[in-house]
C-alpha positions as CSV (number, residue, x, y, z in Angstrom):
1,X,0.0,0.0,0.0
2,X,1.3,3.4,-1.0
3,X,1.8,5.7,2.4
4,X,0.1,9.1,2.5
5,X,3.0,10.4,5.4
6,X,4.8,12.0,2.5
7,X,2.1,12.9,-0.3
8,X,3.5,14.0,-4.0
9,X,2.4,18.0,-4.2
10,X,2.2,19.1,-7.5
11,X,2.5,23.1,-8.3
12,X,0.8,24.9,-11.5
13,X,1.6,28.2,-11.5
14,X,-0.6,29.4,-14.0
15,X,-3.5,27.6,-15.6
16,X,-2.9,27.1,-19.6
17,X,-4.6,24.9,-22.5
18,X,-2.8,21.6,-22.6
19,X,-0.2,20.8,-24.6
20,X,0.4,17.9,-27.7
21,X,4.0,17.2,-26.3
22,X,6.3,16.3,-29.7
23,X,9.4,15.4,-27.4
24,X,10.0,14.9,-23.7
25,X,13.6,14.3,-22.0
26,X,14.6,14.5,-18.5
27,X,18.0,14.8,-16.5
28,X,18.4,14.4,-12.9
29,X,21.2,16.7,-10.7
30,X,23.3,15.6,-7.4
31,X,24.8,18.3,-5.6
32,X,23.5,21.3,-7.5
33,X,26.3,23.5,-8.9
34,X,29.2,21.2,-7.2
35,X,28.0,17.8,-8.2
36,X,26.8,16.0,-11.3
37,X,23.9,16.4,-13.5
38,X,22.2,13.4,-16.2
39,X,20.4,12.7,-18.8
40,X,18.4,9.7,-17.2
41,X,18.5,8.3,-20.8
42,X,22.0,7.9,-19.6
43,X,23.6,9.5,-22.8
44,X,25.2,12.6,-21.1
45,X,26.4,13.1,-17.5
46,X,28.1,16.7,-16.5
47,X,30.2,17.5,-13.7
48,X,28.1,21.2,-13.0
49,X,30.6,24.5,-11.2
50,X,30.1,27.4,-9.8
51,X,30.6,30.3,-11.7
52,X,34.5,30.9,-11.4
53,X,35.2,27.9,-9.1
54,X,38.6,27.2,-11.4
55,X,37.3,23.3,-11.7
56,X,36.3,21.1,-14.6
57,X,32.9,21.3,-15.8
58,X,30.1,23.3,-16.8
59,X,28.0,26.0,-14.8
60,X,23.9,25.3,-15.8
61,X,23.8,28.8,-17.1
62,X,26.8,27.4,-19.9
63,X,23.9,24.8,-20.1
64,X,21.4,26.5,-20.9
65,X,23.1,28.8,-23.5
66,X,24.3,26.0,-24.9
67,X,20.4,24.5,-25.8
68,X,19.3,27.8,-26.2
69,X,21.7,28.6,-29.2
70,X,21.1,25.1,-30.1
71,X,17.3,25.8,-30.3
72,X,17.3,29.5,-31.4
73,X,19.7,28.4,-35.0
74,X,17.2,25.7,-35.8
75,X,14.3,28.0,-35.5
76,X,16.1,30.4,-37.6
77,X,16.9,27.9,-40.1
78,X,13.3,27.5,-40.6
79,X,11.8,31.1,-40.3
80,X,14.6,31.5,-43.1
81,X,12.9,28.3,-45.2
82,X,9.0,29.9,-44.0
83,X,10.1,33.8,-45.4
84,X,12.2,32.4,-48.4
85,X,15.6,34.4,-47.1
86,X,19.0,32.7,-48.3
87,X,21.0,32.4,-45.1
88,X,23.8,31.8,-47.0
89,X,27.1,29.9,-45.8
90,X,28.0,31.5,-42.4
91,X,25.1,32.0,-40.5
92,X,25.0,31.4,-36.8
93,X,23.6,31.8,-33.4
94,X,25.3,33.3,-30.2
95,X,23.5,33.2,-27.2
96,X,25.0,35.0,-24.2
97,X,23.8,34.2,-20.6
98,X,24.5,36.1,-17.5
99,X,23.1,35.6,-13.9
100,X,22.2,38.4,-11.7
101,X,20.2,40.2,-9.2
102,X,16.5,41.6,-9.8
103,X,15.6,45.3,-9.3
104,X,14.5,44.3,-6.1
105,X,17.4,42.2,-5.3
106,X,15.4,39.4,-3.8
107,X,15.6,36.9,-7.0
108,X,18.2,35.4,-9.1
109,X,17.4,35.9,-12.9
110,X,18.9,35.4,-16.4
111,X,20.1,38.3,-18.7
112,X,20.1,36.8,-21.9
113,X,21.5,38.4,-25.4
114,X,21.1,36.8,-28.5
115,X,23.1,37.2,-31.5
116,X,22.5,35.8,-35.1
117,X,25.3,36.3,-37.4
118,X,24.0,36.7,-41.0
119,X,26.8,37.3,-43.0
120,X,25.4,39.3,-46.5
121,X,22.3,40.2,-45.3
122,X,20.7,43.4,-45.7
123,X,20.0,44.4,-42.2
124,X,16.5,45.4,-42.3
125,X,15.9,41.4,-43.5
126,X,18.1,40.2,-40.7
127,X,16.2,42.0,-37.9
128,X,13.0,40.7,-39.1
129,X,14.2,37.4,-40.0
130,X,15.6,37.8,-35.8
131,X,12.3,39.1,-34.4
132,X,10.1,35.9,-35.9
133,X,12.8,33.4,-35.0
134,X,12.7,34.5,-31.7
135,X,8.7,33.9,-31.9
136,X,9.3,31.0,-33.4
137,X,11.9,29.5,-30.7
138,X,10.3,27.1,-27.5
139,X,13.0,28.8,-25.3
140,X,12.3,32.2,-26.6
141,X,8.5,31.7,-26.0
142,X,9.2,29.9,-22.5
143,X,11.4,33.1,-21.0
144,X,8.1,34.8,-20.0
145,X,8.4,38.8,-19.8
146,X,10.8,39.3,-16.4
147,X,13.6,37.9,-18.6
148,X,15.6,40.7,-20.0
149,X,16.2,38.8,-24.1
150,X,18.2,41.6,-26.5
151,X,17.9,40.5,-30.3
152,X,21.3,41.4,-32.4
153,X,21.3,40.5,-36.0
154,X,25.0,41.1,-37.6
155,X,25.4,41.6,-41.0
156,X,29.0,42.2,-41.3
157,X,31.9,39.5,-41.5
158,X,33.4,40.2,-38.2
């Protein structure tokens, strides 16, 4: 019999239509930042850091940029394919991560600036083509609005 001295809760934090999930994965963490974090497919296992600790592995913020820019590319290749926009042969996707303080100083949130380099491009087209990927993007659409996201779109070489 299944004991009620430790009952599973289960918070919603805001009420929304359900979802047709395409793709589910799940990874499991021991230790927080100083201790290891899985895939429970057991394909990938990270050691995770703090920020500056000076040891080997990955902080979850490198983590999360990492999917992010991942993620953000993709969509990009395929607002490109929706809008008919050559992206040409050098495009690609920077996504920059930073941890701080809110204004109130009570919470830790992300500061997130994203960069798509679009060699070749007119501008105007690489904003736009910027603005619906990041409409387009499920970690774009699941920052919510106290997230400061800045859009760059770099035309240039460099």
């Amino acid at each position: 019999t299944k004991s009620n001295a430790h009952p599973e809760t289960v918070i919603q934090f805001e009420k929304r239509e359900p979802m047709n999930i395409y793709y589910k994965t799940a990874a499991t963490a021991r230790g927080g930042r100083s201790g290891n974090t899985s895939l429970d497919s057991g394909t990938f296992s990270i050691d995770t850091v703090l920020p500056g600790a000076g040891k080997e592995g990955l902080t979850p913020e490198e983590l999360f940029s990492l999917g992010y820019a991942a993620c953000f590319d993709n969509a990009m290749k395929e607002a490109a394919k929706f809008k008919e926009i050559e992206l040409g042969d050098d495009w690609r996707t920077q996504v920059a991560v930073g941890l701080g303080n809110s204004d109130d100083n009570k919470r830790l949130r992300f500061d997130i600036d994203i960069t798509a380099f679009l060699p070749g491009m007119d501008q105007e087209t690489a904003d736009r083509l910027v603005a619906t990927t990041h409409k387009l993007c499920p970690f774009s659409n699941s920052m919510g609005e106290n997230i400061n996201v800045r859009l760059n779109a770099k035309t240039s070489a460099d």
